[in-house]
C-alpha positions in Angstrom: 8.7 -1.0 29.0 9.8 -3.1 25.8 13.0 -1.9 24.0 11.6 -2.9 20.8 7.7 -1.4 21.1 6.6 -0.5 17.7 2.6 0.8 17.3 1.2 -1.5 15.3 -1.4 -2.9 17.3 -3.7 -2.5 14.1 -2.3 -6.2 13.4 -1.7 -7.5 16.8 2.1 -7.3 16.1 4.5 -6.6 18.7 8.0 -5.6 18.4 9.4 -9.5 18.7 7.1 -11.0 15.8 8.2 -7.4 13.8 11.9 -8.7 13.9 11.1 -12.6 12.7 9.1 -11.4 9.6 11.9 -8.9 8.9 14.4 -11.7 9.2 12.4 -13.8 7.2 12.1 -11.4 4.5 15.8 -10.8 4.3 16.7 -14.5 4.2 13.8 -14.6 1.2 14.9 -11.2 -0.7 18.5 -10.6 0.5 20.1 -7.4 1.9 20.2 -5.4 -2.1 16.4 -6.2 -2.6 15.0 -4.7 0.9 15.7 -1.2 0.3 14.1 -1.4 -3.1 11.0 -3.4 -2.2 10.7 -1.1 0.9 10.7 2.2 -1.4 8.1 0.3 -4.2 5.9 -0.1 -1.2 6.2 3.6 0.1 5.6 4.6 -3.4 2.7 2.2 -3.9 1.0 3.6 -0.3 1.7 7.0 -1.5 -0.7 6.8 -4.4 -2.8 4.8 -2.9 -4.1 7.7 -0.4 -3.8 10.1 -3.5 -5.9 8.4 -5.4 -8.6 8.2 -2.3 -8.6 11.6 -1.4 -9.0 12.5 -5.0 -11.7 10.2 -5.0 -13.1 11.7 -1.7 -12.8 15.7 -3.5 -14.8 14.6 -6.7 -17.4 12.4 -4.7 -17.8 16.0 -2.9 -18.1 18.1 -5.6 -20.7 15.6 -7.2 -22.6 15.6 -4.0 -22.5 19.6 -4.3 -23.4 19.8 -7.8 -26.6 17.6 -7.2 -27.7 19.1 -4.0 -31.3 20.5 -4.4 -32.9 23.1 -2.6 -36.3 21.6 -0.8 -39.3 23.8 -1.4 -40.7 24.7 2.0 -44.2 22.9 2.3 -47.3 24.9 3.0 -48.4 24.4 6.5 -52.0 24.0 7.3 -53.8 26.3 9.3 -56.5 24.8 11.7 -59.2 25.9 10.3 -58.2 25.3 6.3 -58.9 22.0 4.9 
């Protein structure tokens, strides 16, 4: 088994093309910028699914609110017309 397995299969991304964008990014940000770009992202994420399952509770409730009772239909006997 790989040493450096990390699940991100979403993206095709195994643990070797994980450590060149992460060397890449420190070369491009530096070693003081990481940390805070790293936390602006978890914070940006965090909102992110907030916002959507807020946006999933009030697309219920609407959906609840606007739910109408069906009348049952009369049913036909055979001998009615």
């Amino acid at each position: 088994m790989n040493s450096l397995y990390f699940p991100v299969a979403a993206f095709g991304l195994g643990g070797a093309e994980l450590l060149v964008i992460l060397c890449i990014a420190l070369l491009l940000f530096g070693g003081k910028k990481l940390p805070d770009l790293a936390k602006g992202l978890g914070k940006s994420i965090r909102e992110f699914k907030k916002a959507a399952a807020e946006g999933e509770d009030e697309a219920a409730a609407e959906a609840a609110d606007k739910k109408v009772v069906a009348k049952p239909e009369a049913t036909k006997t055979h001998g009615s017309n």
